[in-house]
N, C-alpha and C positions, 0 to 999 in steps of 0.2 A: 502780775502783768496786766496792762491794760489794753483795752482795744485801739486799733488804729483807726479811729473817726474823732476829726475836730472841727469846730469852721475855719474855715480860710476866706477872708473876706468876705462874698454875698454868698458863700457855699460852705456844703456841710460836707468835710471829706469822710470818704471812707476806702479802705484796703480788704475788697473782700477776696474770700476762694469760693468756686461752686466748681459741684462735682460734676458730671453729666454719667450718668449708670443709665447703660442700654441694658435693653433683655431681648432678645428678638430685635423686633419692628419699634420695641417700647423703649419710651424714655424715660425717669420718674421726675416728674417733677412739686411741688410745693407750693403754699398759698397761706398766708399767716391769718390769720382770724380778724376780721373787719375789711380784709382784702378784697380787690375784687378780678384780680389777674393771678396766675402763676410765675413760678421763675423755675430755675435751676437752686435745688437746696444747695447750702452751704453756709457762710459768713462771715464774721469780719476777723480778718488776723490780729491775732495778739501781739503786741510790740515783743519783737525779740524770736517770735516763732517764724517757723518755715511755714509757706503758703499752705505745700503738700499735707502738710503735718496739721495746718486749720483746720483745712480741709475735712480730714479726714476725723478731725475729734469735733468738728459739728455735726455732722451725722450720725456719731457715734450717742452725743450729749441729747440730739432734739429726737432721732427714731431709735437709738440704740442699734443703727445698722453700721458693721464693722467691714469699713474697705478701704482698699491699699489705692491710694492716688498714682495715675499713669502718669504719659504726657501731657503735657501742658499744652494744648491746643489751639486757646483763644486769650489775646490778651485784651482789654475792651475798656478803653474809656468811656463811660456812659455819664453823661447830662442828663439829668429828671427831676421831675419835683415831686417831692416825696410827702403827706403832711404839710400841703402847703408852701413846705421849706425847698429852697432847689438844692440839688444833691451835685456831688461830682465824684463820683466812684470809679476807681481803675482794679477792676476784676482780673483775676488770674481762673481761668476755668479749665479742669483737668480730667479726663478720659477718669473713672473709675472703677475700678474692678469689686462689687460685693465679695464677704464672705459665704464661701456654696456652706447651705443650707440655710440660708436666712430667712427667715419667715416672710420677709420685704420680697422676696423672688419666686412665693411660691405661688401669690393668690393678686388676685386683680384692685386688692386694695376698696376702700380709702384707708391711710393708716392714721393715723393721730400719731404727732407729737407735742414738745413742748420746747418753747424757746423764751428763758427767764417766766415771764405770768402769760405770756402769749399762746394760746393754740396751736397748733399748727396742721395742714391738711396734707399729706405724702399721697399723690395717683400716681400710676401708669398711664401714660397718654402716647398711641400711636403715633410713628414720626410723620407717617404720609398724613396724617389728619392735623399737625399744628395748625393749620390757616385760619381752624375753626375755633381756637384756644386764645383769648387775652394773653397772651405770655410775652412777657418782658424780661430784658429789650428785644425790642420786635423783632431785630436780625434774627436772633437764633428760629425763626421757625423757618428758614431757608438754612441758615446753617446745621441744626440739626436733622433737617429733612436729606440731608445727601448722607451717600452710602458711606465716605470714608471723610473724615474733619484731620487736617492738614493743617497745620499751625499759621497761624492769620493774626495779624493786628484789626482793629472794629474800634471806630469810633462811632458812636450814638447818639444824636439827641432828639431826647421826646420833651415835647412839650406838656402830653394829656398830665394832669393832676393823678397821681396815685395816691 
């Protein structure tokens, strides 16, 4: 199977999934090596796979953490330039549930993964503190800062260079 990112015209598409895993007040989120913002981990669906099902075997492949995808929350067209290159991504992003005992849920992190040669950085970051976080796309630090995420359409666009 191949991933679902090609260009289309001045843009580079992608079909991704991200999870959003509360603990508490916490959220976890992700930061690839040469980055300089976080996101919501996850990535790009496989031609032919369920979102749910990306979902969940990117977390499993980049931290080795094993969790079953909830609702589907947010669906989010985002505009950005990524590398230069402008992006045009429509993300499916999905309430997740770890598996209890995971080493991901027991300690304040940083954790390391790894995605294809890339690094990867996994923390915990307070919901009421996002405003002080780079995190991308910007919405979510308003949407992830409220108590209960209600299924929304979000469209995005950032200009800054990532």
């Amino acid at each position: 199977m191949g991933m679902i990112s090609f260009d289309a015209g001045s843009h580079r598409f992608h079909l991704r999934a991200a999870a959003i895993v509360v603990r508490g007040d916490d959220v976890l989120l992700h930061r690839a090596e040469g980055d300089d913002f976080w996101a919501l981990p996850g990535g790009r669906v496989e031609s032919g796979e369920e979102a749910a099902i990306a979902v969940a075997r990117e977390l499993h492949e980049e931290l080795g953490l094993v969790i079953e995808a909830g609702p589907l929350v947010l669906l989010v067209e985002n505009f950005f330039v990524y590398g230069g290159e402008r992006q045009h991504e429509v993300g499916l992003y999905f309430m997740a549930e770890p598996q209890a005992g995971s080493p991901v849920l027991a300690g304040p992190g940083p954790y390391r993964g790894v995605e294809g040669t890339r690094e990867l950085v996994f923390a915990w970051f307070a919901r009421s503190a996002l405003g002080e976080v780079d995190l991308r796309p910007c919405f979510l630090v308003d949407a992830l800062g409220a108590q209960e995420l209600s299924f929304r359409h979000v469209v995005q666009r950032d200009q800054r260079a990532g």
